[in-house]
C-alpha positions as CSV (number, residue, x, y, z in Angstrom):
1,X,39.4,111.3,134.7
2,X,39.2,112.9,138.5
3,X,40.1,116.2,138.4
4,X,41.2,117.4,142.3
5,X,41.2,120.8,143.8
6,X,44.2,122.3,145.8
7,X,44.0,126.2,147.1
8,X,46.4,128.0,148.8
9,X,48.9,126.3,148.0
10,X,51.2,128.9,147.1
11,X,51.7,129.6,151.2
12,X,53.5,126.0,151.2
13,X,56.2,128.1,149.0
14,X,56.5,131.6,151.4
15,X,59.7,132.5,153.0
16,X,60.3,131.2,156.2
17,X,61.6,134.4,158.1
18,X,58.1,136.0,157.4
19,X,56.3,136.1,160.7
20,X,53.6,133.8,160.9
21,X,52.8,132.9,164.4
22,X,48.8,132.9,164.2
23,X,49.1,129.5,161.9
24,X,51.1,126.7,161.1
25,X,51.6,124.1,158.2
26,X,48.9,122.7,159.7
27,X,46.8,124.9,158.9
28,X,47.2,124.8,155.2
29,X,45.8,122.8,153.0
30,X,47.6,119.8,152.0
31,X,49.3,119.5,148.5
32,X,48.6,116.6,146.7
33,X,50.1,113.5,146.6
34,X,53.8,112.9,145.9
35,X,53.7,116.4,145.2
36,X,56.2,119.1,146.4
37,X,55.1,122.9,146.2
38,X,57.8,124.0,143.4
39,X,55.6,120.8,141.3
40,X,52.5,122.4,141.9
41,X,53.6,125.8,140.8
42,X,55.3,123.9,137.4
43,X,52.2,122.7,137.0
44,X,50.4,125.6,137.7
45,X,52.9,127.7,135.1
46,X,52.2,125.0,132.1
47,X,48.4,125.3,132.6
48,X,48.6,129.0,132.3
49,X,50.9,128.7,129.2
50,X,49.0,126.1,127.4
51,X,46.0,128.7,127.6
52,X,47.9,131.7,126.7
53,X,49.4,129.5,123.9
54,X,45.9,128.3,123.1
55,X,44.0,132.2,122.7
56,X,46.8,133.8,121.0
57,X,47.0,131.1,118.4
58,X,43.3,130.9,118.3
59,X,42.3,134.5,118.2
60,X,45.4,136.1,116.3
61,X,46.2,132.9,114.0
62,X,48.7,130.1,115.0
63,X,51.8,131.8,112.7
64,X,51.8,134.9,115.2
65,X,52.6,132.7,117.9
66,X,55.3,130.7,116.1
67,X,56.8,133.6,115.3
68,X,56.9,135.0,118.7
69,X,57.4,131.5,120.7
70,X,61.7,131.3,120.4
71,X,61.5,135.2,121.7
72,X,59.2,134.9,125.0
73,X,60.2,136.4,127.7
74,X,58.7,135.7,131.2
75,X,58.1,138.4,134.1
76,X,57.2,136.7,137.1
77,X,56.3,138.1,140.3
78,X,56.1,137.3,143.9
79,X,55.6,138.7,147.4
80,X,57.6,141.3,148.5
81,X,58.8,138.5,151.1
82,X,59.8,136.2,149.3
83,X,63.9,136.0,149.0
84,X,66.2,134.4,147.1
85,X,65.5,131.1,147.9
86,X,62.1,131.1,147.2
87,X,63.4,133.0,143.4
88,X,65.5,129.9,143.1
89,X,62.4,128.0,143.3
90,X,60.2,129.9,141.1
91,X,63.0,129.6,138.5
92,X,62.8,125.6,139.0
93,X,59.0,125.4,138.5
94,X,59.3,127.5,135.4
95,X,61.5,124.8,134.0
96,X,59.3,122.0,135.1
97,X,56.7,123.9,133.9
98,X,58.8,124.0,130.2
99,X,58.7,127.3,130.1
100,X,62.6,127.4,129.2
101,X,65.5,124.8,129.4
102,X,68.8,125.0,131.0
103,X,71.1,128.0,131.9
104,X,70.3,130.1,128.9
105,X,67.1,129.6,128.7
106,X,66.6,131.2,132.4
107,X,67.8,134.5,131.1
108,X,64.4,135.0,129.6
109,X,62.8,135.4,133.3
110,X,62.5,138.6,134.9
111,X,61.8,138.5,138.4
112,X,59.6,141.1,140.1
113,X,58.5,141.8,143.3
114,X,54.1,142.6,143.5
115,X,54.7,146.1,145.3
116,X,57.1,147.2,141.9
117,X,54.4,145.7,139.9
118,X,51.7,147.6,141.7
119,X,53.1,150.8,141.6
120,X,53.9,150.3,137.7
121,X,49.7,149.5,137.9
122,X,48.8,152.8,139.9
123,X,51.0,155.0,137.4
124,X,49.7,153.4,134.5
125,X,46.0,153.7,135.5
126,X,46.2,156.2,138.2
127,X,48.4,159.2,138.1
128,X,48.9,159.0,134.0
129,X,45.5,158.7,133.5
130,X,42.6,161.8,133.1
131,X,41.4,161.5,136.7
132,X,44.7,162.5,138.1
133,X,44.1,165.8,138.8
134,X,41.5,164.6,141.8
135,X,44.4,162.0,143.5
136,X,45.1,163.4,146.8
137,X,48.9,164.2,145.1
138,X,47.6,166.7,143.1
139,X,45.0,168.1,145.9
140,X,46.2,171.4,147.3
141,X,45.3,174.6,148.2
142,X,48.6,176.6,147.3
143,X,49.2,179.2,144.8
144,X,50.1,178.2,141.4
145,X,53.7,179.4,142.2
146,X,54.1,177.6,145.3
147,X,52.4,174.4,143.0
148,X,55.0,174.2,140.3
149,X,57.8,174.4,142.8
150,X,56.1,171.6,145.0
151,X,56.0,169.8,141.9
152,X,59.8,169.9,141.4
153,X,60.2,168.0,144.4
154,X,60.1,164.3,145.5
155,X,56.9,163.2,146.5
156,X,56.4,160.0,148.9
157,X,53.8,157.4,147.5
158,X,53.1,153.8,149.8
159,X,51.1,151.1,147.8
160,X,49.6,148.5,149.6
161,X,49.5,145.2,147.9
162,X,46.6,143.3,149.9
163,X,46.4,139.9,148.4
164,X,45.1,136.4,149.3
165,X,48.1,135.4,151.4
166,X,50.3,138.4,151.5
167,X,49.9,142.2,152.0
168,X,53.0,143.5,150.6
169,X,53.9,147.6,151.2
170,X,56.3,149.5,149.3
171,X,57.3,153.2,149.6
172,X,58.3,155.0,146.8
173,X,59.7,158.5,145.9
174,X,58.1,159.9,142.9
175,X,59.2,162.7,140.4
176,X,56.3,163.9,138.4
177,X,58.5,165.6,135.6
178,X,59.8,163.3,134.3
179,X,58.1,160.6,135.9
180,X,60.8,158.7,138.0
181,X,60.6,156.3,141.5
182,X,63.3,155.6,143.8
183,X,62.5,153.0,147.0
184,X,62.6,155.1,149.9
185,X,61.8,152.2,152.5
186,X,62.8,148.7,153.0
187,X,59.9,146.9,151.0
188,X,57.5,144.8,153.8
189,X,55.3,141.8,153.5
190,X,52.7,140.4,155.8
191,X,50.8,137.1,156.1
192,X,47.8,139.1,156.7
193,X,45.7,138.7,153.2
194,X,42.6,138.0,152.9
195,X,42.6,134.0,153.3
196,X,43.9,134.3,157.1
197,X,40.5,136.3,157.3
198,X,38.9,132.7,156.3
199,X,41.2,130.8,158.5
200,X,39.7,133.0,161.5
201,X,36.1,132.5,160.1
202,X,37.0,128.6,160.3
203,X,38.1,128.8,164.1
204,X,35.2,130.9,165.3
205,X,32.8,128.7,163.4
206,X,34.4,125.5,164.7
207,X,34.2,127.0,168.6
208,X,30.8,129.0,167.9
209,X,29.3,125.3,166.9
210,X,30.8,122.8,169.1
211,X,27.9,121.7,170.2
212,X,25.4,121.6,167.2
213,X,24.3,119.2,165.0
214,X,26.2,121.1,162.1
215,X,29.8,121.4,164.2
216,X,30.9,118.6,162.4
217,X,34.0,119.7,160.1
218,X,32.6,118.6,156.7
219,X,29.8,121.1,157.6
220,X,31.8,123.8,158.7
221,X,34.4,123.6,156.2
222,X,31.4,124.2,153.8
223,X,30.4,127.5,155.8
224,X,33.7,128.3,156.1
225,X,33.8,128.4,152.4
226,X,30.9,129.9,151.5
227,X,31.8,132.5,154.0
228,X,35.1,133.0,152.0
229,X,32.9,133.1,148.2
230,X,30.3,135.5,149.3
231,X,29.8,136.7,153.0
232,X,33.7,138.1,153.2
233,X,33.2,139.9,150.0
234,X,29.8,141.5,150.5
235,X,30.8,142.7,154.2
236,X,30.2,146.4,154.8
237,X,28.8,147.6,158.1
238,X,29.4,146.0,161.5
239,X,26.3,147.1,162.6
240,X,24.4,144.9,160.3
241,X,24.0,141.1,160.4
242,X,25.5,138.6,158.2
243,X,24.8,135.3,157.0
244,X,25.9,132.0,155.9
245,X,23.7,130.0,153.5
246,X,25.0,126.5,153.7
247,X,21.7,124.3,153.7
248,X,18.2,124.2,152.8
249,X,15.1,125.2,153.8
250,X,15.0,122.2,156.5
251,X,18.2,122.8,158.0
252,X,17.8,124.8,160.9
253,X,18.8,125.1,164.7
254,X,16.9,128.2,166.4
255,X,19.5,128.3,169.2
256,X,22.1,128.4,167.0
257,X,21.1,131.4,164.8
258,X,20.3,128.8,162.1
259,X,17.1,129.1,159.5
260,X,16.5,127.3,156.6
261,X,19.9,126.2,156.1
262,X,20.9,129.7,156.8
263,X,23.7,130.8,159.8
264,X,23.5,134.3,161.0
265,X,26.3,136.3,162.6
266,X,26.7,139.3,164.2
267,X,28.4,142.4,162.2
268,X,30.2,142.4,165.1
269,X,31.8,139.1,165.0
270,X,32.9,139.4,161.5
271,X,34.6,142.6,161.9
272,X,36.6,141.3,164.4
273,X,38.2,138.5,162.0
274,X,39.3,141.2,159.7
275,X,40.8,143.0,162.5
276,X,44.1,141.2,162.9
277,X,44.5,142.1,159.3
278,X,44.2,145.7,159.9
279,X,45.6,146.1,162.3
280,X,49.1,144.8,160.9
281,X,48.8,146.7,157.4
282,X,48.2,149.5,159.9
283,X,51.1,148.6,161.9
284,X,53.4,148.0,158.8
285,X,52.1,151.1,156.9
286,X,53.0,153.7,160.0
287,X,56.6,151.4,159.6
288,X,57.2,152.3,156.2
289,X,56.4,156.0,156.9
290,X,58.9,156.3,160.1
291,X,61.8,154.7,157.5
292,X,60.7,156.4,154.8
293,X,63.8,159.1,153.8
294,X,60.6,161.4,152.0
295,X,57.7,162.8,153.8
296,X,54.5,160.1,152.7
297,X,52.0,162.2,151.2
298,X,49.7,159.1,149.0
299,X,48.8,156.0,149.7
300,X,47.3,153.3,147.5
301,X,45.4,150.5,147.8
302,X,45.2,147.5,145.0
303,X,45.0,143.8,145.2
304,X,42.0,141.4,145.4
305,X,41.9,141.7,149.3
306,X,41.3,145.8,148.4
307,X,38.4,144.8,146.8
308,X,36.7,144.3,150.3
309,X,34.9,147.6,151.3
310,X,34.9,146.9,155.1
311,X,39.3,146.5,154.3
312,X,39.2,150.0,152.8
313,X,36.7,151.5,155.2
314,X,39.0,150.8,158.4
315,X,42.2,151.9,156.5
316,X,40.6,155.0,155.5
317,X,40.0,155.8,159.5
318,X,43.0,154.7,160.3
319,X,45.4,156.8,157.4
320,X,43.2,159.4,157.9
321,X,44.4,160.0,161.8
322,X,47.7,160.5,160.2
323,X,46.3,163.4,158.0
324,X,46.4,161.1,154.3
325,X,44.1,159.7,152.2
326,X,43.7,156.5,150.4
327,X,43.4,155.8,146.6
328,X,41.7,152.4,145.8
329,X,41.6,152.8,142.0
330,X,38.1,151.9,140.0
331,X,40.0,149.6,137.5
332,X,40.4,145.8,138.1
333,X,42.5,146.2,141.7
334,X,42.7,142.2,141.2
335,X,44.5,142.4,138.0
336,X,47.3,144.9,139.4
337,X,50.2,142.6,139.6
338,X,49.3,141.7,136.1
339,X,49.1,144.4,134.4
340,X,51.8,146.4,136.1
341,X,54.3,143.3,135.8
342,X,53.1,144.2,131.8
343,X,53.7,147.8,132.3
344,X,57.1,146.9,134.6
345,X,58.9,145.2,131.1
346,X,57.8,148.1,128.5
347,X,58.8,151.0,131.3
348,X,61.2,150.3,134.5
349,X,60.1,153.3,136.4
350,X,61.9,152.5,139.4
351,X,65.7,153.8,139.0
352,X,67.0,152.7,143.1
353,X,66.0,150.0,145.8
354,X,66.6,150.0,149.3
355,X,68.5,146.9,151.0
356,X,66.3,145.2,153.3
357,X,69.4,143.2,155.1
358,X,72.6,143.5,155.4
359,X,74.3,141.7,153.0
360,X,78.5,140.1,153.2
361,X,80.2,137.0,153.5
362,X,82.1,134.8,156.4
363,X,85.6,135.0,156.8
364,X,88.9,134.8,159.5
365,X,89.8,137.7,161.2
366,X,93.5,138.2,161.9
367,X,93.9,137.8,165.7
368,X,94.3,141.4,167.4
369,X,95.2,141.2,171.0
370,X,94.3,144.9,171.3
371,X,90.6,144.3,170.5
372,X,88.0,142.9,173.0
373,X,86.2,141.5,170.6
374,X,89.0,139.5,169.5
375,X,90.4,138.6,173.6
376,X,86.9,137.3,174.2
377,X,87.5,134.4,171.5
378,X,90.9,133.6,172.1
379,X,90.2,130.5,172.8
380,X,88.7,129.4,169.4
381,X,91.7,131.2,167.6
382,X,94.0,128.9,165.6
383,X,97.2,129.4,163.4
384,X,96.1,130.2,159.8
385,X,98.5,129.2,156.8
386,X,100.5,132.2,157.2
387,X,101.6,131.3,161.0
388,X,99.2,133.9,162.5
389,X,96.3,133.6,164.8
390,X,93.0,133.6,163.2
391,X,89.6,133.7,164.6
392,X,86.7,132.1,162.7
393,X,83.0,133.4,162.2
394,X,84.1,136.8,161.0
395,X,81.5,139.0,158.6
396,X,82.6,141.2,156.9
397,X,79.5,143.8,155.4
398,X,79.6,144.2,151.7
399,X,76.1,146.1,151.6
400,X,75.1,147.6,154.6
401,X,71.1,147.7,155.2
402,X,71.9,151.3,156.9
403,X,74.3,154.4,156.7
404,X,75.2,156.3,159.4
405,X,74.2,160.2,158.4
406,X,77.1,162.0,160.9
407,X,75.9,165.5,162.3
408,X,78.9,168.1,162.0
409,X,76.7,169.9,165.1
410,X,78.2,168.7,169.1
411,X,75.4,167.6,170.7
412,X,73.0,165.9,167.3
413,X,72.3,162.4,167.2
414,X,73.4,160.5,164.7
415,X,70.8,159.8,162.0
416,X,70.5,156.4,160.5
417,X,68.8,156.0,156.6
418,X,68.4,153.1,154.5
419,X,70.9,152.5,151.6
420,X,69.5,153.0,148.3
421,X,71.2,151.6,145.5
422,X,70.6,152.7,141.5
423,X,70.2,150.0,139.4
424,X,74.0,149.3,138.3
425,X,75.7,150.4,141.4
426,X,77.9,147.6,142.6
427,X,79.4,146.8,145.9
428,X,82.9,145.5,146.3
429,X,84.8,144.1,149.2
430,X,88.7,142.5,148.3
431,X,89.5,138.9,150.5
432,X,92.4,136.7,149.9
433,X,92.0,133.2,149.4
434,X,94.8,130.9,151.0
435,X,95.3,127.3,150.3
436,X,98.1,124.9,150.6
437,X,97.0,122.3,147.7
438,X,96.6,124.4,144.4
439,X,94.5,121.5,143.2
440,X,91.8,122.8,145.8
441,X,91.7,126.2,143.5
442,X,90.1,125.0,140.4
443,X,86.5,126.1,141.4
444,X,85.5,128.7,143.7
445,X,82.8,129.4,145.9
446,X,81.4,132.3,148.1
447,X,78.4,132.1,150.2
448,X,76.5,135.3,150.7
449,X,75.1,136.3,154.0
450,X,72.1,138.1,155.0
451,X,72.4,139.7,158.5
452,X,68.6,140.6,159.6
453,X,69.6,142.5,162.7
454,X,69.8,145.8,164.1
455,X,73.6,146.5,164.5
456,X,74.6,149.0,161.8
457,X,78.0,146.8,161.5
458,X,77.3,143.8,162.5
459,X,81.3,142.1,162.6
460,X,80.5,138.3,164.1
461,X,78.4,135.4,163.3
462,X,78.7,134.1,166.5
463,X,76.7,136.5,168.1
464,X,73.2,136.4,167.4
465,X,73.3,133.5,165.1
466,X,69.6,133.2,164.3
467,X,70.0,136.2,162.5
468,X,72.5,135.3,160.0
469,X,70.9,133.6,156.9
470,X,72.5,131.7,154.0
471,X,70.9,134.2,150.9
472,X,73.1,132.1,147.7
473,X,76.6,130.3,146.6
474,X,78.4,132.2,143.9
475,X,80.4,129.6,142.0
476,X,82.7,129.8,139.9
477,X,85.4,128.3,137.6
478,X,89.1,129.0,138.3
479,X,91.1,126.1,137.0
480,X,92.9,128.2,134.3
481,X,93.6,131.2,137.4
482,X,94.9,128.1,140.3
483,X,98.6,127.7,138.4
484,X,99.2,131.3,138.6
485,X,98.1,131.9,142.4
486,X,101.2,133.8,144.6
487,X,102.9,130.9,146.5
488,X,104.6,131.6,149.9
489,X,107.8,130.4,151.9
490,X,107.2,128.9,155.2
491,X,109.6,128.0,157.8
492,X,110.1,124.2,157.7
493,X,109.4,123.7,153.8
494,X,105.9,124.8,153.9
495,X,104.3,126.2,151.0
496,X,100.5,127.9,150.9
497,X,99.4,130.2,147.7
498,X,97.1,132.9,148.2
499,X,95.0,135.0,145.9
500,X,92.9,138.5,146.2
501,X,89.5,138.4,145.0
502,X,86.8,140.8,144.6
503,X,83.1,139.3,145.6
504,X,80.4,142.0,144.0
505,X,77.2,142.4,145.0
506,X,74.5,144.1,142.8
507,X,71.4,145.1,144.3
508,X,69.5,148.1,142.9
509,X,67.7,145.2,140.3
510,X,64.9,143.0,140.8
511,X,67.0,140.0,142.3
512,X,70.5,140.4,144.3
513,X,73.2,139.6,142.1
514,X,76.7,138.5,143.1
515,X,80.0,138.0,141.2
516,X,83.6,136.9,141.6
517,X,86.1,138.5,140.2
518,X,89.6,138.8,139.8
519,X,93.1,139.9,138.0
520,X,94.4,137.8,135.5
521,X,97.1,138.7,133.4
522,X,96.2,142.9,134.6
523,X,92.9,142.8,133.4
524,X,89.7,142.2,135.2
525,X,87.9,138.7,134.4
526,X,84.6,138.1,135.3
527,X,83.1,134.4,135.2
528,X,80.7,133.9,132.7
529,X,78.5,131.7,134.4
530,X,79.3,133.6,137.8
531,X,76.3,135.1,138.4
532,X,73.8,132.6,139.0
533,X,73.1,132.4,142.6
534,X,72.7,128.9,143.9
């Protein structure tokens, strides 16, 4: 049997609003054969499973893990930037994967993001553990007085996340006694990990060699991954050279810096293909402290890319300029996500999010000859089913990615802070539904919008279009509510019903959730199966 090799593949899967104008498609390695990305990770998932299936029955006896099988439950993380779409599609491989089946079986998945699961890592291994008391948050030269008050307050924490593909940064405010985290920032993710490093190692190689005997790209796709296996992770000092061994003793080309099958490079050149990396987990970390509502006063580093001392060395100088430290933790930084999506399922530390978009839903706008807005699109207004104008591409905010903070003071600016949202807070806005064929009633169906703008009330999706994204469909079934729907008398016979609606929006968990809901009979009915976003 062949057995073939695919890496990187999980960058076929990333969200398509990430920034990621230094490479292309192209540039990743093909997936195999007949084989879309969600396949790969189903396959991916089952392997995993069959071995975690195989040591537990093996090690602990095959009647612990029938007994636990029917009970499994699944927390599965992803990048920071990955959205709902690419949750949908994790959810999909999971059921290729036959991990669970059908509609109830999917409510034994948890969702997390890798910056929630890192922080659940660092508390776990980091500020709960004995070595505490020499983090830089417990560092200070204040009186004890002045020390237990500082320790009533909220402390800022950033964890940085640097991964293969991603580096994911997430700011957190953090309440020693008890221990409690709220999101303070919008969480950010970067396609700066440590394979882009590699792709950059490729490129110089390829240019560096383009007229040797070795330029050809089976020989410097092996450098390229030696380079990636051994001289990435051993990099330390740019003053020092560095070297490839791809070849033997007889491979060798003097003017290229090649002896005995050996390449060297300056320490020079190789810093400068981690510096694009740095220099936007710099960029993104003094980002997160601007929006951050709490003062930043620890930062933590974690993730297979932190194991790289020349990555922690040039964060150090560059946090340090801000007057902070970094904390790379001794224990397996590799194993974070792991273990803190472990730790994430026995504790939920974090009580509040912060929305990264703007969230609502399309909708006509009664026609208001008093507004600009509204004279500016008069001439895509129609006559809705009441007999009034109407103007199409309306949005109407349900969860606003800011809130104004107003100033009571002539003469302060206006302030503008991220919403945080607890954990069961919901957002409601009321619409009325209007249709002339009851018929068309018996299912529902919302489409949620993401507005990834600046405006801080963003009212029309005709203006900057780009930036309004489809996010999920919230269906639902309304057969048994159509009969009952208000009807209304035109002029000439005509007959429309309408109905009011609630669409809900739940954020503060680890994936947005959205409902319908409605009055029936004076009570409140929510859609059993409403919740799935599609």
């Amino acid at each position: 049997m062949m057995t073939l090799t695919f890496s990187r593949w999980k960058l076929h899967l990333r969200s398509k609003h990430l920034e990621d104008s230094h490479f292309s498609d192209a540039d990743l390695p093909p997936l195999p054969s007949g084989k879309s990305a969600v396949e790969v990770l189903g396959d991916f998932m089952r392997y995993l499973f069959v071995c975690a299936r195989a040591y537990i029955s093996e090690a602990h006896a095959p009647i612990m893990w029938e007994s636990l099988e029917r009970g499994l439950e699944f927390i599965l993380t992803h990048p920071n930037g990955w959205e709902g779409p690419q949750q949908q599609q994790i959810r999909k491989a999971a059921e290729l994967a036959g991990l669970i089946v059908g509609e109830e079986g999917q409510q034994r998945i948890r969702l997390l993001t890798e910056g929630e699961a890192s922080l659940h890592f660092c508390v776990t291994n980091v500020l709960a553990s004995d070595a505490f008391s020499t983090t830089p948050i417990a560092c200070t030269d204040e009186p004890e007085e002045a020390l237990d008050e500082a320790e009533d307050q909220d402390k800022g924490v950033i964890v940085i996340d640097a991964g293969g593909g991603t580096v994911d940064l997430s700011a957190y405010s953090m309440q020693l006694s008890p221990t409690s985290f709220w999101e303070i920032a919008p969480a950010d993710c970067r396609l700066q990990g440590s394979v882009f490093i590699t792709y950059r190692a490729h490129a110089f190689l390829r240019a560096t060699l383009a007229n040797s005997k070795y330029g050809e790209e089976e020989s410097l796709r092996r450098m390229a991954d030696i380079f990636d296996k051994t001289t990435k992770l051993h990099f330390r000092k740019a003053d020092e050279p560095q070297y490839i061994q791809f070849g033997g003793i007889r491979d060798k080309e003097l003017e290229y810096n090649i002896r005995s099958g050996q390449l060297k490079l300056s320490g020079e050149d190789v810093a400068k293909l981690f510096e694009p990396s740095v220099q936007e987990i710099v960029a993104a970390f003094e980002q997160q402290c601007k929006a951050a509502s709490t003062p930043i006063t620890s930062v933590f580093l974690v993730g297979g890319f932190a194991a790289s001392d020349w990555l922690y060395t040039r964060l150090v100088e560059c946090v340090s300029s801000l007057g902070m430290t970094i904390c790379r933790p001794k224990q397996h930084v590799n194993k974070a996500v792991a273990d803190g999506a472990v730790s994430f399922y026995i504790d939920r530390l974090v009580s509040g999010r912060v929305a990264r978009f703007t969230y609502g839903t399309g909708y006509n706008v009664t026609y208001n000859q008093c507004d600009p807005e509204h004279v500016s699109r008069r001439d895509i207004a129609f006559e809705g089913f009441s007999g009034d104008l109407e103007l199409p591409y309306g949005f109407e905010p349900i969860l606003t990615k800011v809130r104004a903070l107003h100033s009571e003071t002539p003469g302060f600016q206006i302030t503008v802070k991220g919403t945080q949202v607890s954990e069961q807070q919901e957002f409601r806005k009321s619409f009325i539904l209007e249709e002339t064929d009851r018929s068309r009633c018996n299912k529902l169906h919302v489409d949620i919008m993401a507005y990834r703008g600046k405006l801080a009330n963003p009212r029309w999706m005709d203006s900057e279009e780009g930036l309004y994204t489809h996010m999920c469909t919230i269906r639902a079934d309304t057969s048994k509510l159509a009969p009952s729907m208000q009807s209304h008398q035109l002029g000439g016979g005509v007959v429309y019903y309408s109905i009011m609606i609630e669409v809900i929006i739940l954020f503060g968990l680890t994936e947005l959730r959205a409902q319908i809901s409605w009055r029936e009979n004076v009570s409140l009915s929510l859609p059993k199966n409403g919740l799935r976003a599609n």
